[in-house]
N, C-alpha and C positions, 0 to 999 in steps of 0.2 A: 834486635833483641838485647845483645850488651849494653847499646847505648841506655836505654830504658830501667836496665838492672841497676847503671852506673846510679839512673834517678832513683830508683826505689831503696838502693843502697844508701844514697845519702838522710833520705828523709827517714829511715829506719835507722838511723848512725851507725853502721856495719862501717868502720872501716876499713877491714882487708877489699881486695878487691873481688867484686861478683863478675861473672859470665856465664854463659849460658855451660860452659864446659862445666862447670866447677856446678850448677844448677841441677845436672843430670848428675853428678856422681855424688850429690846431695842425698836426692831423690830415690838413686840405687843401695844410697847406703841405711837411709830410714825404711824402705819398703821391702828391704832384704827374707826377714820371715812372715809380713804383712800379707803379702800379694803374692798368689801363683806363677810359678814362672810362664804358665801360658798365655796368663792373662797380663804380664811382665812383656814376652812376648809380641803381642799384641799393640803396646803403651810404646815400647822401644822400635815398633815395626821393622824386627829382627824376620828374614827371612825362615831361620833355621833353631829351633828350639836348641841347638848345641851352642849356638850365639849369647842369647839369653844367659843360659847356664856358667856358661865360660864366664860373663859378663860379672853376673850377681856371684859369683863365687868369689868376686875379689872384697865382698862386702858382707858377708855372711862371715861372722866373728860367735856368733852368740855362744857355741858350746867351747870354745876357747878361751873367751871371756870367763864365762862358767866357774868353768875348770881353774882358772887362775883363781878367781877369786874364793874360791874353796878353801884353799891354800893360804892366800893372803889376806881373807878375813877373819879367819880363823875357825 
């Protein structure tokens, strides 16, 4: 699957480097308030709904973001 990404990468001119690692924490981090964590669940074929949660918590920013920009746009 890397190797493939390495193709899709170049013919999209993305020059950092893609992988499938860097694909899923993409993916977790666009589909954060999108998708259900059970249906997340599911997609990640996490055994344990506390997995999930754990997971997309490191990508669920929004009421932080929020909050900042309140502040700093005035």
């Amino acid at each position: 699957m890397n190797d493939a990404l390495k193709v899709v990468s170049k013919i999209a001119g993305i020059s950092k480097k893609l992988t499938m690692h860097i694909a899923r924490h993409t993916f977790g981090n666009i589909s954060g308030d999108k998708i259900s964590p059970q249906m997340l669940q599911k997609l990640y074929r996490h055994s344990s709904i506390t997995t999930t949660i754990g997971y997309q918590a490191n990508f669920i920013h929004k009421n932080a973001d929020e909050a900042l920009d309140s502040v700093l746009d005035y």
